[in-house]
N, C-alpha and C positions, 0 to 999 in steps of 0.2 A: 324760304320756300326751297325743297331739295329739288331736285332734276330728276326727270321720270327714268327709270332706267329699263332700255329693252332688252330682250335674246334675242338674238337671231335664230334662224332655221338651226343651223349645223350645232349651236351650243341646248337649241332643244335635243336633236337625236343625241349626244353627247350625257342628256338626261334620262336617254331613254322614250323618246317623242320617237313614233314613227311618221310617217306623211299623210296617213290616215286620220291618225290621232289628232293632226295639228289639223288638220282638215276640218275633223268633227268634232273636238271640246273647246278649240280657239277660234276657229270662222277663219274669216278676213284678218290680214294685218293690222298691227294700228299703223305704223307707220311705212314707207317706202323710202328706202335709200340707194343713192347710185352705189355701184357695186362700186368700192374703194381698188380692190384688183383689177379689174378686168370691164376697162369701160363700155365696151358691148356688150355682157352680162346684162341679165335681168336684173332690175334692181333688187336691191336687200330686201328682205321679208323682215319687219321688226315686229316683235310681240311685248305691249309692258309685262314686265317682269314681275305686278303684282298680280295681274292676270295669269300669267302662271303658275307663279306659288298657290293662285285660289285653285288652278283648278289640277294640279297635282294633291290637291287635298283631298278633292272632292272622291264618293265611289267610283265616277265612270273612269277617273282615269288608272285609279288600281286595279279595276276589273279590264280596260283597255292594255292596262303593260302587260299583265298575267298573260290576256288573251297571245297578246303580240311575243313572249316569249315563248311560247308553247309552240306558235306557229314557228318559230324560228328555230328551234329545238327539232320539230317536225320535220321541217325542209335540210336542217343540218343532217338526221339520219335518213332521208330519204336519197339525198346526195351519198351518203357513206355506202350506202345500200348500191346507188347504180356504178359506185368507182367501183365496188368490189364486184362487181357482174362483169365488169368493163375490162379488169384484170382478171378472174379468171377465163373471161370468151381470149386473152391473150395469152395467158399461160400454156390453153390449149392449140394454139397456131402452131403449124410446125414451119418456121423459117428456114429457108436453106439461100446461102449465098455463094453464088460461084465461084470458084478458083481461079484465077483469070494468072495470067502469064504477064508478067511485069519486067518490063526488059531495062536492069543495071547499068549505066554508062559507066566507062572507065576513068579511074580517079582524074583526067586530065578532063575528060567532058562534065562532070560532076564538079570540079574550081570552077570550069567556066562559064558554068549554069550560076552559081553561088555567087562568085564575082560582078555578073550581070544581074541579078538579083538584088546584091545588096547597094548600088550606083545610087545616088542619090537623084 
């Protein structure tokens, strides 16, 4: 008899599973496990792996990734879209910084700034 073998959450999106998708062509977990990292963590989300492979086979989930790259595609230029709005409302600022007067101590106050500075 072989041993069931699961995915987790992160080695689904890793496939391309979004949180939606695992939501709606895998349901419910099969199994729960305590998060091996992070023992306050919610437990592990495990999915059998032949459930899986069934259901990366099936329509919904080619026509699910499609969907989910297009939106991801979408939101990528939509973001490109508002940086570049974003740099030019900046291009157009006009910055001015003031000349302020900055007063040089003499090489003997300048050691002893230095000296004090670097004291362990």
């Amino acid at each position: 008899m072989t041993a069931t073998r699961y995915v987790t959450t992160p080695e689904l999106a890793a496939r391309g599973w979004t949180p939606a998708m695992i939501r709606d062509l895998l349901g419910t977990a099969d199994r729960r496990r305590p998060n091996p990292r992070y023992r306050r963590a919610s437990p592990m989300r495990l999915y059998d792996a032949r459930r899986v492979e069934q259901a990366e086979a099936g329509p919904e989930f080619a026509a699910a990734r499609t969907n989910a790259v297009h939106r991801s595609e979408a939101a990528r230029q939509a973001a490109d879209r508002r940086r570049a709005k974003t740099m030019a409302a900046v291009e157009q600022l006009a910055i001015t910084v003031p000349v302020m007067g900055v007063r040089v101590g003499t090489d003997q106050e300048t050691g002893v700034a230095v000296r004090s500075f670097d004291m362990p």
